[in-house]
DSSP file (Angstrom, degrees, kcal/mol; ACC not computed):
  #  RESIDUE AA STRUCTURE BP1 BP2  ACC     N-H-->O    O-->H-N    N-H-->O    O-->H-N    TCO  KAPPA ALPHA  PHI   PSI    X-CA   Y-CA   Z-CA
    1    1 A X              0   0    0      0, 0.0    16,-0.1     0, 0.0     2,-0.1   0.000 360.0 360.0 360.0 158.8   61.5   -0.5  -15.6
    2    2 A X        -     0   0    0     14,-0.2     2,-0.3     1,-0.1     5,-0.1  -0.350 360.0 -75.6 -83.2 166.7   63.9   -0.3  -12.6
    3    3 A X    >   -     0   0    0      1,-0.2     3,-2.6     3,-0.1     4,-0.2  -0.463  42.2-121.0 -75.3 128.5   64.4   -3.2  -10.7
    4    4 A X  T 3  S+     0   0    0     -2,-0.3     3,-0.5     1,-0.3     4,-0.3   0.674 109.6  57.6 -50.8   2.3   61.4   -3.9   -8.4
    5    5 A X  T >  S+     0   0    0      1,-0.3     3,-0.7     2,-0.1    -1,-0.3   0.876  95.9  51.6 -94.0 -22.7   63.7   -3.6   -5.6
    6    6 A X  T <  S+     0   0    0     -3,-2.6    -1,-0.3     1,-0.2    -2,-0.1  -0.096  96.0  83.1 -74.7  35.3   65.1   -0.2   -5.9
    7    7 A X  T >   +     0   0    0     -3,-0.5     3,-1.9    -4,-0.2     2,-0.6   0.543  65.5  95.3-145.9 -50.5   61.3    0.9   -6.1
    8    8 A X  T <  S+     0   0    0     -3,-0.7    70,-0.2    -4,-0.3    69,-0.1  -0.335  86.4  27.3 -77.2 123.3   60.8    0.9   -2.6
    9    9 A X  T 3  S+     0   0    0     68,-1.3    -1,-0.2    -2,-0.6    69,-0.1  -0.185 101.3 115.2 129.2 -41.3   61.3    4.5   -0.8
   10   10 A X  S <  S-     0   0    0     -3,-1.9    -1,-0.4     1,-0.2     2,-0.2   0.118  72.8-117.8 -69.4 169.3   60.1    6.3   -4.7
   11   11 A X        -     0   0    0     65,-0.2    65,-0.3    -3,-0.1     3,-0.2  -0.601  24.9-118.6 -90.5 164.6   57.3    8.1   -4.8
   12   12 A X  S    S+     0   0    0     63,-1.9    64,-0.1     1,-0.3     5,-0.1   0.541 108.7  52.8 -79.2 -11.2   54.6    6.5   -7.3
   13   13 A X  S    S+     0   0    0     62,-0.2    -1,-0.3     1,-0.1    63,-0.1   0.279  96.1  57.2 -85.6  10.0   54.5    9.0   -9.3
   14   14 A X  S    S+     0   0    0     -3,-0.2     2,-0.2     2,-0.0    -1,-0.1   0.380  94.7  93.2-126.0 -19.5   58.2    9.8  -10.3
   15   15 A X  S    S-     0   0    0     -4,-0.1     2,-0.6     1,-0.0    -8,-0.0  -0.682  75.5-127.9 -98.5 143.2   58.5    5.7  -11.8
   16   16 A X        -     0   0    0     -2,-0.2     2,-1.8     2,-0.0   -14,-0.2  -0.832  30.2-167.3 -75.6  70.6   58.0    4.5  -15.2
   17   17 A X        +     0   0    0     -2,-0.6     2,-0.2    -5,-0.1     8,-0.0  -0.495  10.5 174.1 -88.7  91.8   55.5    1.5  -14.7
   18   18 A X        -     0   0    0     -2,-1.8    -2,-0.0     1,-0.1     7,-0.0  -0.498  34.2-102.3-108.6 154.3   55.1   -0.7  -17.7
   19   19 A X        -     0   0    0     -2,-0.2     2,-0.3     2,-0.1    -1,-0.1  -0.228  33.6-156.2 -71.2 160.6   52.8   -4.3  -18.0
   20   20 A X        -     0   0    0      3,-0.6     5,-0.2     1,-0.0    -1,-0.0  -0.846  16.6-126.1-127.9 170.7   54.8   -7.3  -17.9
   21   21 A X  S    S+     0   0    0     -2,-0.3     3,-0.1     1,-0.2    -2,-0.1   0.077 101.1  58.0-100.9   7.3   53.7  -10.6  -19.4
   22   22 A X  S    S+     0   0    0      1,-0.3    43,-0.6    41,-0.1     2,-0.4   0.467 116.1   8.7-117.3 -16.8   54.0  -13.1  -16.5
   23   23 A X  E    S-a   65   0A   0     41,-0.1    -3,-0.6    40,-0.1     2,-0.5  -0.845  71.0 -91.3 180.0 156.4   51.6  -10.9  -14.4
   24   24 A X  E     -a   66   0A   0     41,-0.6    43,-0.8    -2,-0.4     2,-0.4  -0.326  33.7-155.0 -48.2  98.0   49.3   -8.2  -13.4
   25   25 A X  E     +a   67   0A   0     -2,-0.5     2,-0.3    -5,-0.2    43,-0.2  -0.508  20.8 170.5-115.4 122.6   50.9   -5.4  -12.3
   26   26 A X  E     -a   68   0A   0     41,-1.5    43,-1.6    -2,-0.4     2,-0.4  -0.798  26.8-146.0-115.5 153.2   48.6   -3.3   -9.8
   27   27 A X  E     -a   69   0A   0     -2,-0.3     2,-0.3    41,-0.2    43,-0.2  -0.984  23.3-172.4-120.7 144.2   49.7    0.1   -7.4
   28   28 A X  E     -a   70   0A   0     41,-2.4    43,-1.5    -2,-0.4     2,-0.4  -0.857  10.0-154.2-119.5 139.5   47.4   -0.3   -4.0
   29   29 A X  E     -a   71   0A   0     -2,-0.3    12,-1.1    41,-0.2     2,-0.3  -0.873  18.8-170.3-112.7 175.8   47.7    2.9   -1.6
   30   30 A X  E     -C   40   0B   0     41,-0.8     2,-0.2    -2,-0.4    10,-0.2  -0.893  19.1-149.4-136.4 163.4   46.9    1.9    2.2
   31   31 A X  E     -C   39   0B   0      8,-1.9     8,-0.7    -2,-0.3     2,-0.5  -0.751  22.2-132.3-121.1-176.7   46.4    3.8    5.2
   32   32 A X  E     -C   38   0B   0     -2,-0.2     6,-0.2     6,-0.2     4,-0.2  -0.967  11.3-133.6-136.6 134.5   47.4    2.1    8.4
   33   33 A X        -     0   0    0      4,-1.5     6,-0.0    -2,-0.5     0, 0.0  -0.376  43.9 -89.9 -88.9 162.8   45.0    2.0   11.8
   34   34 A X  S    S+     0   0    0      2,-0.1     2,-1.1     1,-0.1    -1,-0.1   0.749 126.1  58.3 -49.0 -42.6   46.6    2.9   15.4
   35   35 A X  S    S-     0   0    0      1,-0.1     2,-1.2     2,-0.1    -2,-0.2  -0.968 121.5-105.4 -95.0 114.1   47.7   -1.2   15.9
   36   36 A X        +     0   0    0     -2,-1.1     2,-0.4    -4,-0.2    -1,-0.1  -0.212  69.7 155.6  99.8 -32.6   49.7   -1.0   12.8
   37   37 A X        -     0   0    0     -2,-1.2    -4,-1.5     1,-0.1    -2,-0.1  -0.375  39.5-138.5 -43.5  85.7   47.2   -3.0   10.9
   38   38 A X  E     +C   32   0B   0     -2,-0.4     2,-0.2    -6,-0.2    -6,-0.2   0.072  28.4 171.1 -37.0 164.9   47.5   -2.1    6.9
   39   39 A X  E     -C   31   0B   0     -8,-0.7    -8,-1.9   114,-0.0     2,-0.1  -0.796  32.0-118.7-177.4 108.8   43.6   -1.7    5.0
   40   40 A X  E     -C   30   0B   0     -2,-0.2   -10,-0.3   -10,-0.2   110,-0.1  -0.482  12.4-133.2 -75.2 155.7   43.5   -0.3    1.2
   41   41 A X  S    S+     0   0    0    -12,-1.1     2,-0.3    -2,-0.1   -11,-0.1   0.732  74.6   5.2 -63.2 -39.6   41.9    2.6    0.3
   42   42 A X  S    S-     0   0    0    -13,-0.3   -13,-0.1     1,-0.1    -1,-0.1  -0.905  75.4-102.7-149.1 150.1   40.1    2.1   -2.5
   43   43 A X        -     0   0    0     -2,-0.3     2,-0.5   -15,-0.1   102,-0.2  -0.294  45.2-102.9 -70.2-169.7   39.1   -1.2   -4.8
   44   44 A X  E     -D  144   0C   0    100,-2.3   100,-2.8   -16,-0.0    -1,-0.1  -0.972  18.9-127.7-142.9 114.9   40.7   -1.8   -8.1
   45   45 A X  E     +D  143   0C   0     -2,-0.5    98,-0.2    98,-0.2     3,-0.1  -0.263  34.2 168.9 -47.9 130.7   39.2   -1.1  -11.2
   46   46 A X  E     -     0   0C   0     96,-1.8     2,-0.2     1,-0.2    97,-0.1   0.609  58.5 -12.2-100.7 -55.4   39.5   -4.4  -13.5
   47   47 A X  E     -D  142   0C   0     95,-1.1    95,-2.7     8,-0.0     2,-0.5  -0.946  63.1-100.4-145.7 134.1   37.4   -3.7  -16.4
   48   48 A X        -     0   0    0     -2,-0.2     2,-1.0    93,-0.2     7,-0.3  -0.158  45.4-134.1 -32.9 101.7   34.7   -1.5  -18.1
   49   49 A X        -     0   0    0     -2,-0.5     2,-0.8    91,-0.5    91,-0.4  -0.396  27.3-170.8 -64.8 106.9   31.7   -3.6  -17.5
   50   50 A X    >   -     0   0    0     -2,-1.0     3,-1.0     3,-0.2    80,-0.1  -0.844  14.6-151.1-118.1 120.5   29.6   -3.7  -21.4
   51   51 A X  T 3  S+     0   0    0     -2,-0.8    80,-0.4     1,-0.2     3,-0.2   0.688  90.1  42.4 -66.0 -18.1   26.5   -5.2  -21.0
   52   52 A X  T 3  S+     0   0    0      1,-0.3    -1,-0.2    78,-0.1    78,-0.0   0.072 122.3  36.3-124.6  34.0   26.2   -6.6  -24.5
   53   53 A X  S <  S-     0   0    0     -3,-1.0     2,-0.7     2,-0.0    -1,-0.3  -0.230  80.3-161.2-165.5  94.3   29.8   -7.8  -24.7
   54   54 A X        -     0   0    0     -3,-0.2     3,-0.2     1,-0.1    -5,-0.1  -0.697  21.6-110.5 -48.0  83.4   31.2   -9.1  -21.8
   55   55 A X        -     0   0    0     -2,-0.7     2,-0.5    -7,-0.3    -1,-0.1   0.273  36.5-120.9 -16.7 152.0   34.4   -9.7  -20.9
   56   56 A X    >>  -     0   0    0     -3,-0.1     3,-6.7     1,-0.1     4,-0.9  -0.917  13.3-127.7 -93.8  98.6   35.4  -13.2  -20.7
   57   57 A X  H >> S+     0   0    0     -2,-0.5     4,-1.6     1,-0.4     3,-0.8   0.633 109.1  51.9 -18.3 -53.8   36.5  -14.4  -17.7
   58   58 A X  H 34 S+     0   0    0      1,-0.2    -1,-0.4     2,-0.2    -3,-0.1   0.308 108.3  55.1 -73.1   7.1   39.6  -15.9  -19.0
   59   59 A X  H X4 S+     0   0    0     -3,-6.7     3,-0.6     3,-0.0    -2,-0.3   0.603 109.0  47.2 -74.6 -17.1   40.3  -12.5  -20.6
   60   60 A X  H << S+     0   0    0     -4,-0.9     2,-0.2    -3,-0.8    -2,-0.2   0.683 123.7  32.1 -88.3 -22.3   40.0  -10.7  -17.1
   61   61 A X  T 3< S+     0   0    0     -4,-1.6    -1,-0.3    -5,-0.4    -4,-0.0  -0.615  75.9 135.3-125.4  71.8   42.0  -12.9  -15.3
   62   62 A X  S <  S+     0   0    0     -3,-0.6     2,-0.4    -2,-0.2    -1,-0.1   0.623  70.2  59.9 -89.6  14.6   44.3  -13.8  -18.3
   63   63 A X  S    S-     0   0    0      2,-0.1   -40,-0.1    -3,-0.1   -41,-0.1  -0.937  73.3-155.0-148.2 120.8   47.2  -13.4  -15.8
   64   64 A X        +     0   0    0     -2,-0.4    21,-3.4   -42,-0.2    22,-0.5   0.559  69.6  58.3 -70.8 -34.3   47.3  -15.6  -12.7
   65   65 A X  E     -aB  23  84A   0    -43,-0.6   -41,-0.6    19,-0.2     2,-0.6  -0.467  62.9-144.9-104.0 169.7   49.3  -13.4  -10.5
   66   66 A X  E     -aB  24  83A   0     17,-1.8    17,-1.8    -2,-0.2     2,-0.9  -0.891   3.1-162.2-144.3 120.0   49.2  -10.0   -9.0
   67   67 A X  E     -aB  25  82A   0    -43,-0.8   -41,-1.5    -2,-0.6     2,-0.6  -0.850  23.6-159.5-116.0  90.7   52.3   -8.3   -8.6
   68   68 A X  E     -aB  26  81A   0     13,-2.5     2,-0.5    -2,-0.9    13,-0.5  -0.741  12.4-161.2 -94.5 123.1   51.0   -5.7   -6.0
   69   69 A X  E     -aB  27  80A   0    -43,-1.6   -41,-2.4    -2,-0.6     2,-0.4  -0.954  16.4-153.1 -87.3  98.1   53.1   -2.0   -5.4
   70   70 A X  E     -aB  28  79A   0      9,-1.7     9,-1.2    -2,-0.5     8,-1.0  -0.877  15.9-177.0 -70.0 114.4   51.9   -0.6   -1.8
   71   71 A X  E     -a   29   0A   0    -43,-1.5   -41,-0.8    -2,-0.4     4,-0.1  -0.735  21.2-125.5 -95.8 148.9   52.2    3.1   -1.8
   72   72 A X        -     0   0    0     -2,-0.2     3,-0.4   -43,-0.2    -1,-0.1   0.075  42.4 -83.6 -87.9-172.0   51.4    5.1    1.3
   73   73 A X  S    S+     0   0    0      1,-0.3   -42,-0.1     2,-0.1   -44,-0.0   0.915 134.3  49.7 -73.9 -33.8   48.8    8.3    1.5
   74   74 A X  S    S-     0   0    0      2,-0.1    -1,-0.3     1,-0.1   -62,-0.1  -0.132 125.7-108.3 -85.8  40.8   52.4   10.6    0.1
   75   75 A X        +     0   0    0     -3,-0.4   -63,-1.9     1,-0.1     2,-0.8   0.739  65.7 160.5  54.2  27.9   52.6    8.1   -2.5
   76   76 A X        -     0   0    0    -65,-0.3   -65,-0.2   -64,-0.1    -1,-0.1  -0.488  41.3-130.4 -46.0  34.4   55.9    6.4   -1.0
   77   77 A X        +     0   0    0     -2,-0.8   -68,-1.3   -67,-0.1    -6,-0.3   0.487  42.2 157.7 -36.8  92.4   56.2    3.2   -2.3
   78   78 A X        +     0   0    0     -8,-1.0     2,-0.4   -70,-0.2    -7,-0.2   0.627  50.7  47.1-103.9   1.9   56.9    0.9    0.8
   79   79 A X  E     -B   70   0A   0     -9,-1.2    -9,-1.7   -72,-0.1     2,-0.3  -0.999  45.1-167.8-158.4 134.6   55.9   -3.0   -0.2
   80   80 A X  E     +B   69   0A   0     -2,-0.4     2,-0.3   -11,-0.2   -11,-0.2  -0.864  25.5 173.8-125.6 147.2   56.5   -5.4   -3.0
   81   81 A X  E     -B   68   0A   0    -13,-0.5   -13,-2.5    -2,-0.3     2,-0.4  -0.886  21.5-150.0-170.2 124.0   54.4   -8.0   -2.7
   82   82 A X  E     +B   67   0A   0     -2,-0.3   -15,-0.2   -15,-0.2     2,-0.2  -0.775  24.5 168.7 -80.5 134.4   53.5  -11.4   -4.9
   83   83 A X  E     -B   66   0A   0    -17,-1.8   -17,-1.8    -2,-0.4     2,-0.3  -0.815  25.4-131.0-149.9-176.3   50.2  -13.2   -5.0
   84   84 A X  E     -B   65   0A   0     -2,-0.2   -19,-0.2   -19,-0.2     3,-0.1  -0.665  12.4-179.8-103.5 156.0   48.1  -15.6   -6.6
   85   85 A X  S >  S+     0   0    0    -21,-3.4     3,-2.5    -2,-0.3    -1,-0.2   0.476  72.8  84.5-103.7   5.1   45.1  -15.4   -7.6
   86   86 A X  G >  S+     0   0    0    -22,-0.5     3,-0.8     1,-0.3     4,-0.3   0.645  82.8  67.8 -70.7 -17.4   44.8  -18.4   -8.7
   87   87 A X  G 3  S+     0   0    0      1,-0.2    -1,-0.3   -23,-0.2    -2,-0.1   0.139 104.0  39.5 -85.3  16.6   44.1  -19.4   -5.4
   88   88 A X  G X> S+     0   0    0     -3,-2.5     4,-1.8     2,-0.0     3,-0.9   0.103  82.4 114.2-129.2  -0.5   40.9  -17.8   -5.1
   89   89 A X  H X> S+     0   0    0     -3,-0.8     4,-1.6     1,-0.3     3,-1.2   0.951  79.3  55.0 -55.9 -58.2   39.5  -18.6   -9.2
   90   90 A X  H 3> S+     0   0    0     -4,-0.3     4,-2.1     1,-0.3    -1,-0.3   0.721 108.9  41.3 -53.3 -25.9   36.8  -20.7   -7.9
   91   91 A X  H <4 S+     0   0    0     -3,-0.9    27,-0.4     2,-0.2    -1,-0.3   0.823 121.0  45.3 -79.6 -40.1   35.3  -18.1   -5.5
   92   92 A X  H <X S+     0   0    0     -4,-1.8     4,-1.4    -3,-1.2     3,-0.3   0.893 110.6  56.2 -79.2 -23.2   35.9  -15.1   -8.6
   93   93 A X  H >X S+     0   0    0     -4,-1.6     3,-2.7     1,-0.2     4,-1.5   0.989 109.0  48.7 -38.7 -77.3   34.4  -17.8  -11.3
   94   94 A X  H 3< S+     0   0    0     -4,-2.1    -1,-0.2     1,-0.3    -2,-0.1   0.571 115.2  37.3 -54.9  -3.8   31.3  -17.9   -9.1
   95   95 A X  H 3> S+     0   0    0     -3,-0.3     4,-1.8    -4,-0.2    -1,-0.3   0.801 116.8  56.8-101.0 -30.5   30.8  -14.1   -8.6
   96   96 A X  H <X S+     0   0    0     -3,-2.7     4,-4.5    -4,-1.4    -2,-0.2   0.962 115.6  44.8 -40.7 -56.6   32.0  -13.6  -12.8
   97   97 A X  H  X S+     0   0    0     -4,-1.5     4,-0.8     1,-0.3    -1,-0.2   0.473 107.1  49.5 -83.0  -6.1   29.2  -15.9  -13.1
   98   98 A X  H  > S+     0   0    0     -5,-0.4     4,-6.5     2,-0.2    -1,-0.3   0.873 114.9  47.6 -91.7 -36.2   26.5  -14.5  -11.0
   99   99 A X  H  X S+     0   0    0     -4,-1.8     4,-1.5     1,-0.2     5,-0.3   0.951 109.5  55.1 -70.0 -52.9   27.0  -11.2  -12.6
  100  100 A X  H >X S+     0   0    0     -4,-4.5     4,-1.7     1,-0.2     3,-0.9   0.908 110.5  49.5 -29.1 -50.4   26.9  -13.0  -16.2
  101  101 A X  H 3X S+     0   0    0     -4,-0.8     4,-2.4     1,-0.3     6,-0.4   0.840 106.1  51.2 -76.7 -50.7   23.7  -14.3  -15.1
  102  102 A X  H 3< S+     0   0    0     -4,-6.5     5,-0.4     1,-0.2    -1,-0.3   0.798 110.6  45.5 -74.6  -1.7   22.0  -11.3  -14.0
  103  103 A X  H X< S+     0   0    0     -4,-1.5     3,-2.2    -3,-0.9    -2,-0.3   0.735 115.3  50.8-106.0 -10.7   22.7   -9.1  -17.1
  104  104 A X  H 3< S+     0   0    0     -4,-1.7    -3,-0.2    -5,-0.3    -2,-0.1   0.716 107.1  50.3 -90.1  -2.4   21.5  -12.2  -19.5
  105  105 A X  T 3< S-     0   0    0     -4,-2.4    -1,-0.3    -5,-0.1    -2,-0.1   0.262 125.3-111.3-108.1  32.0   18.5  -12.7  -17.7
  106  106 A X  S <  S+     0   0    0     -3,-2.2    -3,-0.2    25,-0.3     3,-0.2   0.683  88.0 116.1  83.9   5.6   17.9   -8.5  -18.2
  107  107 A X    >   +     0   0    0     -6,-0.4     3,-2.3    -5,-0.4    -4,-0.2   0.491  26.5 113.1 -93.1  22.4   18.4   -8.1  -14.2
  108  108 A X  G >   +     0   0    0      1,-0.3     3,-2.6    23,-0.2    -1,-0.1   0.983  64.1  66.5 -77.1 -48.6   21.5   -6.0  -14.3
  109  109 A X  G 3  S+     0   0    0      1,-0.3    -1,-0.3    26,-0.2    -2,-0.1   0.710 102.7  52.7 -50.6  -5.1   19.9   -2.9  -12.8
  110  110 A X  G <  S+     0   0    0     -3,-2.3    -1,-0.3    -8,-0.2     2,-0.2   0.240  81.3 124.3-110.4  27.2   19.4   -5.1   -9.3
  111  111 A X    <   +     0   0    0     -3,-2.6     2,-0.3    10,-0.1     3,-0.1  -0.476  38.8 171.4 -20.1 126.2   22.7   -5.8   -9.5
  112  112 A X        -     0   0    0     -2,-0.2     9,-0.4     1,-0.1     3,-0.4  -0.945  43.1-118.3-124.8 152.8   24.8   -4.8   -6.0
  113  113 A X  S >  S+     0   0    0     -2,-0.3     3,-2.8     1,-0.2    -1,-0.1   0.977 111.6  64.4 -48.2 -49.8   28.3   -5.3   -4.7
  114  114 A X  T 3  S+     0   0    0      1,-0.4    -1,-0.2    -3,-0.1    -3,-0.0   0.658  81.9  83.3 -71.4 -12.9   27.0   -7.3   -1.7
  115  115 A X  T 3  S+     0   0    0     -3,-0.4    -1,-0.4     1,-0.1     2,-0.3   0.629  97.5  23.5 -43.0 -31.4   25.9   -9.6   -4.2
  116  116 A X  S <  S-     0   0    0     -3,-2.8     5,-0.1    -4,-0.3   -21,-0.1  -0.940  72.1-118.0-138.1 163.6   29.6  -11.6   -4.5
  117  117 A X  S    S-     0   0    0     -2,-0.3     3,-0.1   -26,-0.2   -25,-0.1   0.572  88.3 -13.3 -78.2 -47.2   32.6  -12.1   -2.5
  118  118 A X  S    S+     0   0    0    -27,-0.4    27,-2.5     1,-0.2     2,-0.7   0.623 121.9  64.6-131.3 -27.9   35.8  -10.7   -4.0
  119  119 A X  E    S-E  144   0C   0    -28,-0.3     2,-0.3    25,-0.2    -1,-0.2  -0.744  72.4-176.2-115.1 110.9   34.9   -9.8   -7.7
  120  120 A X  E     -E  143   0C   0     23,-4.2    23,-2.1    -2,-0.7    -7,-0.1  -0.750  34.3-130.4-114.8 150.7   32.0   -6.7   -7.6
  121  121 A X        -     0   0    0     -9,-0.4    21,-0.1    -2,-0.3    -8,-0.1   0.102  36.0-149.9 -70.8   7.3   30.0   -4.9  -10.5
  122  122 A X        -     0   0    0     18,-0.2    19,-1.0     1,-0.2     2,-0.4   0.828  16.1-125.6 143.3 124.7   31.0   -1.7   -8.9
  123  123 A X  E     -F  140   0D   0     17,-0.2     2,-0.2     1,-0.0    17,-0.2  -0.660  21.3-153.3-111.2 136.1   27.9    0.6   -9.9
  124  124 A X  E     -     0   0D   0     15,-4.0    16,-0.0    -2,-0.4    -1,-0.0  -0.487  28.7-123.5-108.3 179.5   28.1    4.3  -11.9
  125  125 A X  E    S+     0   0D   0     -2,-0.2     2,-0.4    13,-0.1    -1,-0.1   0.805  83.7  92.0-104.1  -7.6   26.0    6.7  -11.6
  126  126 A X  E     -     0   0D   0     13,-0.0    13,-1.1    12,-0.0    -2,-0.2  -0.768  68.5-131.8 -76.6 128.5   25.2    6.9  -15.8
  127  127 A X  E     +F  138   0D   0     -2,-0.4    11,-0.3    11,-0.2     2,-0.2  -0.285  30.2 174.1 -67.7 157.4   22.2    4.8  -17.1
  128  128 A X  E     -F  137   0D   0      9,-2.5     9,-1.7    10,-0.2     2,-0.2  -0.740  38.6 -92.7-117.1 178.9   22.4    2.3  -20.4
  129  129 A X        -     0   0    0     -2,-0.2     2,-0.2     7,-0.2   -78,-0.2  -0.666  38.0-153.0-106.0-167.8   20.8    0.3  -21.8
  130  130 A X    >   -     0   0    0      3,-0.5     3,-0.6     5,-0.4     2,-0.3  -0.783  28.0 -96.2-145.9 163.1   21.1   -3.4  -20.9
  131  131 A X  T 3  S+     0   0    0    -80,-0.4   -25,-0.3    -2,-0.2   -23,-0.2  -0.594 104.9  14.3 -89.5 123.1   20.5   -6.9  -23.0
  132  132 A X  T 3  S+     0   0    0     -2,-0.3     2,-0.2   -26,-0.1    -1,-0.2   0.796 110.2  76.1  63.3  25.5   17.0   -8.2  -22.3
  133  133 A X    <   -     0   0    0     -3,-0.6    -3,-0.5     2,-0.1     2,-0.2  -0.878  60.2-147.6-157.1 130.2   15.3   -5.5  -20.8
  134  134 A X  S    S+     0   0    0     -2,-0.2     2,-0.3    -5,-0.1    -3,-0.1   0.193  76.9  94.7-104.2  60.3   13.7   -2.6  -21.5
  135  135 A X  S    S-     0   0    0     -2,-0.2    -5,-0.4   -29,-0.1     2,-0.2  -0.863  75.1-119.5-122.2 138.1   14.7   -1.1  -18.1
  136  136 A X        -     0   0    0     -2,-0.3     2,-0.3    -7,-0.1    -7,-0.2  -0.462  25.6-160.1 -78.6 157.4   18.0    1.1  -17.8
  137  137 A X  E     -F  128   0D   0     -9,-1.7    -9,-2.5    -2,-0.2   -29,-0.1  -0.918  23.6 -98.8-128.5 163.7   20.4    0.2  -15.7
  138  138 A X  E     -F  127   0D   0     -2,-0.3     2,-0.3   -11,-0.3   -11,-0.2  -0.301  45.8-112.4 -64.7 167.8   23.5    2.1  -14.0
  139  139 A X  E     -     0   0D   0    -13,-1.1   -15,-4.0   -12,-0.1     2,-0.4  -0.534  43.5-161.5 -88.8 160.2   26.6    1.6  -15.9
  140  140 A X  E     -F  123   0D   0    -91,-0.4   -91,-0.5    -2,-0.3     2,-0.3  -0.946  17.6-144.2-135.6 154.2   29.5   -0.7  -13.7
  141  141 A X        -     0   0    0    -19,-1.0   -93,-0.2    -2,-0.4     2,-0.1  -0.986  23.7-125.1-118.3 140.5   33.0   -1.6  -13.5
  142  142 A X  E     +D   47   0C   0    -95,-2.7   -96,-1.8    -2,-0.3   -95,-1.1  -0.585  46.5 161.1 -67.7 143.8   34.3   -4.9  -12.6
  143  143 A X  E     -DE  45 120C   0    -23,-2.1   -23,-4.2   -98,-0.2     2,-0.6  -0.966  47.7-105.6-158.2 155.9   36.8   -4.1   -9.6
  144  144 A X  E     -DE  44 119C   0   -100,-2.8  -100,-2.3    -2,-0.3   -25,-0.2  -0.802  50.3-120.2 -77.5 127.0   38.3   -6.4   -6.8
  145  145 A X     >  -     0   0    0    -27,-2.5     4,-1.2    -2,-0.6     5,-0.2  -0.140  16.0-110.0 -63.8 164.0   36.3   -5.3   -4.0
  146  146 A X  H >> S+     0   0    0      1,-0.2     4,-3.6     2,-0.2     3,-2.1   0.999 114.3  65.0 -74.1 -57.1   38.3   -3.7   -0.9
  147  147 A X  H 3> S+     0   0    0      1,-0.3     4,-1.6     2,-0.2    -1,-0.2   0.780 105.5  36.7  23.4 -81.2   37.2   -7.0    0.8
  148  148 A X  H 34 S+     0   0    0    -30,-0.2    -1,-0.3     2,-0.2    -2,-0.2   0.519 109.2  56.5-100.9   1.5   38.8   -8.9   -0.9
  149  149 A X  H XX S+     0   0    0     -3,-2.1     4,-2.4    -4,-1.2     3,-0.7   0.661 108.7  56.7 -79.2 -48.9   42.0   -6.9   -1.5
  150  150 A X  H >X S+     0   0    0     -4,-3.6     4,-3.6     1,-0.2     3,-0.6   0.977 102.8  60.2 -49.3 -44.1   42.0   -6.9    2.5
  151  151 A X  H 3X S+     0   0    0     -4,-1.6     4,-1.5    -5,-0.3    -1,-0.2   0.620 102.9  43.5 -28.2 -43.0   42.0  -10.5    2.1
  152  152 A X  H <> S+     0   0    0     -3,-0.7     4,-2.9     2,-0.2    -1,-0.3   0.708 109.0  54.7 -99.7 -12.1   44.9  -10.6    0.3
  153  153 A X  H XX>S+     0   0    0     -4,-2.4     4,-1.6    -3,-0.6     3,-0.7   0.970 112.4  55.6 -62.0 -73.3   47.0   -7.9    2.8
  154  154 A X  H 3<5S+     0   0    0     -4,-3.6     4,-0.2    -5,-0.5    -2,-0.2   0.915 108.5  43.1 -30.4 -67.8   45.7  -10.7    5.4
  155  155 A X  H 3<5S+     0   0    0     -4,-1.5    -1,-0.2    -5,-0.2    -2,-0.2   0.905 113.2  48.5 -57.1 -37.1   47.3  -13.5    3.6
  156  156 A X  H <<5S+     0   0    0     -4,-2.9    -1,-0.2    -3,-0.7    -2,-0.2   0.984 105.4  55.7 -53.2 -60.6   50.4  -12.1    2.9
  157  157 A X  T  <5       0   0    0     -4,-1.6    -1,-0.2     1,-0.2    -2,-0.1   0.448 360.0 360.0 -58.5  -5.8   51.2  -10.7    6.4
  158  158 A X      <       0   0    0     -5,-0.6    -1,-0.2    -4,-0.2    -2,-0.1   0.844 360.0 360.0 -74.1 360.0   50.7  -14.3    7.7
């Protein structure tokens, strides 16, 4: 990979992005409102959510950092940007854990986003079947909600 500093100016598509082993290596696009104000576009897909094997929290966050690439709406690359997340666990345990809770007690089809704070069940629109119920449920992906990706724009920018 090039060095993350020559990076800034490329398009995202034209670059070679390969994982590294000290952290999670994400590309974010943004838009920007009239005061200036960055806001991402979209959440970010973490994992396929499988209702009868569940990721493991320490496999989803087996990587403490996020080593975030801001690309524009042309796919510009404009922002390198560190953070931890490590400084948030306790708040993504408790949403890991809420989500845990509803598919082992057979509730995942009332699963919502607005149900936790940065880490969402992110809901598809094909049924499964689910563990402990014999009600279908949509299928999910785990994703950092936009929320809580604003969250982290916010903290950087401080």
């Amino acid at each position: 990979m090039d060095s993350f500093e020559q990076l800034i100016g490329r398009n995202i598509n034209e670059i070679d992005l390969n994982e590294s082993s000290d952290f999670i290596l994400v590309t974010l696009g943004y838009n920007t409102k009239l005061c200036g104000r960055r806001y991402p576009t979209s959440k970010l897909k973490l994992a396929d959510l499988d209702y009868f094997n569940l990721i493991e929290f320490s496999e989803l966050f087996r990587k403490d950092t996020l080593f975030i690439i801001w690309h524009d709406e042309t796919g510009l690359i404009s922002d390198l940007e560190i953070y931890h997340l490590s400084n948030d666990f306790d708040i993504l345990f408790k949403d890991y854990y809420y989500i845990k809770k509803a598919i082992d007690s057979g509730e995942a089809h009332n699963l919502t986003e607005g149900d936790t704070r940065y880490l969402g069940a992110s809901r598809l629109e094909e049924k499964v079947a689910q563990p402990n119920s014999d009600r279908m449920a949509n299928k999910r992906e785990l994703v950092l909600k936009k929320k809580y990706l604003q969250k982290i724009i916010n903290d950087i920018c401080k």
